[in-house]
C-alpha positions in Angstrom: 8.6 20.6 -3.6 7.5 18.8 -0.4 9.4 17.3 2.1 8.2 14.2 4.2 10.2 14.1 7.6 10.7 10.2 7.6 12.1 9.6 11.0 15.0 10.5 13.2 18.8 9.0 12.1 19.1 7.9 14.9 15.6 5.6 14.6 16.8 3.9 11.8 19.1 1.1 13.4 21.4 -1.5 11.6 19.1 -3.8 9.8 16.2 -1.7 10.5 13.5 -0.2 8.1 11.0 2.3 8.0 8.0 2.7 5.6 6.9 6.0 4.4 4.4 7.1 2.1 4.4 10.0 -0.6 2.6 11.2 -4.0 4.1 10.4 -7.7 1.9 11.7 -10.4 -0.6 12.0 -8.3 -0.5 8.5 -7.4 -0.1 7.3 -3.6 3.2 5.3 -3.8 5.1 3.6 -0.3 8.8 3.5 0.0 10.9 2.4 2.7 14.7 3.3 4.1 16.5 1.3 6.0 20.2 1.1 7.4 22.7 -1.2 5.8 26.7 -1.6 6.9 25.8 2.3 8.7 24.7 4.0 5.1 21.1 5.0 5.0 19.6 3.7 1.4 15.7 4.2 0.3 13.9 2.0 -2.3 10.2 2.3 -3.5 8.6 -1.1 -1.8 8.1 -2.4 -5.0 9.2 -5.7 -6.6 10.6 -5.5 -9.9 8.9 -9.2 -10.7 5.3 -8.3 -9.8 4.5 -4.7 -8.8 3.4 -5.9 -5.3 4.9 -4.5 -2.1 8.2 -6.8 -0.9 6.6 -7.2 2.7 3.0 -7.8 3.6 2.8 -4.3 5.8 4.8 -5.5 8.8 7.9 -3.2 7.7 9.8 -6.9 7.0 12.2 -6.4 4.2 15.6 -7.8 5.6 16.4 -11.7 5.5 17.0 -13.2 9.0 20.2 -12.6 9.2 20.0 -9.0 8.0 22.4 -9.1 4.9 19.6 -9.0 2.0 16.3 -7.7 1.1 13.5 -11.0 0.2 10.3 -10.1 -1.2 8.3 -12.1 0.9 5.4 -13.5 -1.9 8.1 -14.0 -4.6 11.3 -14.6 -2.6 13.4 -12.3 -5.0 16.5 -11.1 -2.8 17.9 -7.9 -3.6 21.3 -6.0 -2.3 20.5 -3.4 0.2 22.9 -1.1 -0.8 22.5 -1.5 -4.6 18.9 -2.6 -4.5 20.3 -5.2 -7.3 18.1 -8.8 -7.3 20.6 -11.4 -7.3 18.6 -14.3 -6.9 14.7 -14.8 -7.7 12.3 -14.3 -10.8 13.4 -10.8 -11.6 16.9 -11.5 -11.4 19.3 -8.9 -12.7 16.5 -5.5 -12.3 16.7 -3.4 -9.6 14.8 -1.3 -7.1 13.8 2.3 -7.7 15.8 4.0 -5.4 14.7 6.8 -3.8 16.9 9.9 -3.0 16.8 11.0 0.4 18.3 14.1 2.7 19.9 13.3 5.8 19.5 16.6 7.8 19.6 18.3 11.1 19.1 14.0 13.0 16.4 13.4 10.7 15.9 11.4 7.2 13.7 13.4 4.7 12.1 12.6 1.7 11.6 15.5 -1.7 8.4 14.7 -3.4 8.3 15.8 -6.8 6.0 18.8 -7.5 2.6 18.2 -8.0 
């Protein structure tokens, strides 16, 4: 199984988020980790309405005030540390979380075996 070094813990700020990308089924797939009340949490950038990416490739998931995730072409808002939509057209489904390893100051990611 492969691991993807994300970034370093200590890159990953309050409010902040990072993109990665890995390999499901032999599939390129993007997810993204970010930092919310100082637990780390990882969600594939996926929205559960439409299977689009929540920001248009500026790494822009949190709302302004940095308390929710908004997909930015459906406006679905999700909780950062459940990934639950609570408002939006896919209200009540949640993000695919991702597990990730917080290791030796840096985030990783397992891919599954190819």
């Amino acid at each position: 199984m492969a691991r993807i070094r994300i970034a370093a813990t200590t890159e990953i700020a309050e409010g902040k988020t990072i993109t990665f990308s890995f390999t499901r089924d032999d599939r390129p797939q993007e997810g993204f980790v970010g930092r919310f009340k100082g637990k780390l949490f990882a969600y594939e950038n996926t929205c559960r309405h439409i299977p689009l990416t929540l920001d248009y490739g500026d790494n822009r998931f949190f709302d302004s005030k940095g308390e929710t995730l908004i997909c930015q072409t459906h406006g679905a808002v999700y909780e950062p540390d459940t990934g639950l939509c609570t408002r939006g057209p896919c209200a009540g489904a949640s993000l695919f979380a991702l597990e990730i390893i917080e290791e030796n100051g840096a985030v990783w990611f397992a891919e599954e075996p190819l």
